[in-house]
C-alpha positions in Angstrom: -36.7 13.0 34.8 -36.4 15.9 37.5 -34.5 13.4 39.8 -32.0 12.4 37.5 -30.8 15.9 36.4 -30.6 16.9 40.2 -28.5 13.6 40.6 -26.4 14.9 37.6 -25.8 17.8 39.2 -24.9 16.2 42.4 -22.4 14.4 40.9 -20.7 18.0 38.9 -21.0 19.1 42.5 -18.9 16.3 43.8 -16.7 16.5 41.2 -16.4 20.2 41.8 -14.9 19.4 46.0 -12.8 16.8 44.4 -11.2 19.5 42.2 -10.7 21.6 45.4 -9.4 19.0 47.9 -7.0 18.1 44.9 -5.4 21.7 44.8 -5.4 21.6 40.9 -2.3 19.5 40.7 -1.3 18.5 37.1 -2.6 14.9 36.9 -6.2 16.2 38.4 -6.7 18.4 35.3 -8.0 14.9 34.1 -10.9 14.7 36.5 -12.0 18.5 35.5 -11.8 17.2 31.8 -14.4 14.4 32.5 -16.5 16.7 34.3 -16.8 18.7 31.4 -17.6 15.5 29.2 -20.3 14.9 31.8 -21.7 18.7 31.2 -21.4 18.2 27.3 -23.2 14.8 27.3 -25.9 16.5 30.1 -26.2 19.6 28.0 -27.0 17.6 24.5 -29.3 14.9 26.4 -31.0 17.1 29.2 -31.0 20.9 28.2 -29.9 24.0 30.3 -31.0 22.2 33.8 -28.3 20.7 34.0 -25.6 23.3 33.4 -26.7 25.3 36.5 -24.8 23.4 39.1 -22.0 22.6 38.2 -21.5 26.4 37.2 -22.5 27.3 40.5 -19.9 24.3 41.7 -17.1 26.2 38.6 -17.5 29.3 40.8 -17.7 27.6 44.1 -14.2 25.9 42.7 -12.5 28.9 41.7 -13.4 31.5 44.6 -11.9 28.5 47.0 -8.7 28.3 45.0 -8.1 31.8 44.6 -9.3 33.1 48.0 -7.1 30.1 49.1 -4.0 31.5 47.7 -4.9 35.3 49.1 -4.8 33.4 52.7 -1.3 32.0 52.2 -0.1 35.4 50.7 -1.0 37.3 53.6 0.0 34.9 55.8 3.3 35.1 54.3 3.3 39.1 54.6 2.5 39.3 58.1 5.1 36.5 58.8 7.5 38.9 57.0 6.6 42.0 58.8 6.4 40.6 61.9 10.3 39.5 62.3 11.4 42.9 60.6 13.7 44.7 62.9 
């Protein structure tokens, strides 16, 4: 019983680097869709087990994206500053 939640959550996990590699491009909205039918369908067979990692893997997903995009901006900035005469 124990196995197969942790293999459910393995798979949210997986899901989760999927979403990140993707970049959140339009058509990959569909893949975080059935992750979330996975959770539901988890959640009403399994209990709370299962919702802990792929919150942890939610998290994971969106400090990537978002610390991500604060890379390129400053990236940009210093780019900008540098050829400033």
């Amino acid at each position: 019983m124990h196995v197969f939640v942790y293999s459910v959550g393995a798979l949210y996990v997986i899901l989760a680097l999927k979403l990140i590699s993707a970049g959140f491009k339009t058509k990959d909205y569909i893949l975080f869709v059935y992750a979330w039918i996975l959770l539901i369908a988890s959640y009403y067979a399994y209990g709370l087990i299962s919702w802990i990692p792929l919150l942890a893997a939610i998290l994971l997903n969106v400090g990537i994206h978002y610390s991500a995009n604060f890379q390129e901006k400053m990236i940009k900035e210093s780019n900008r500053s540098r050829y400033k005469f």
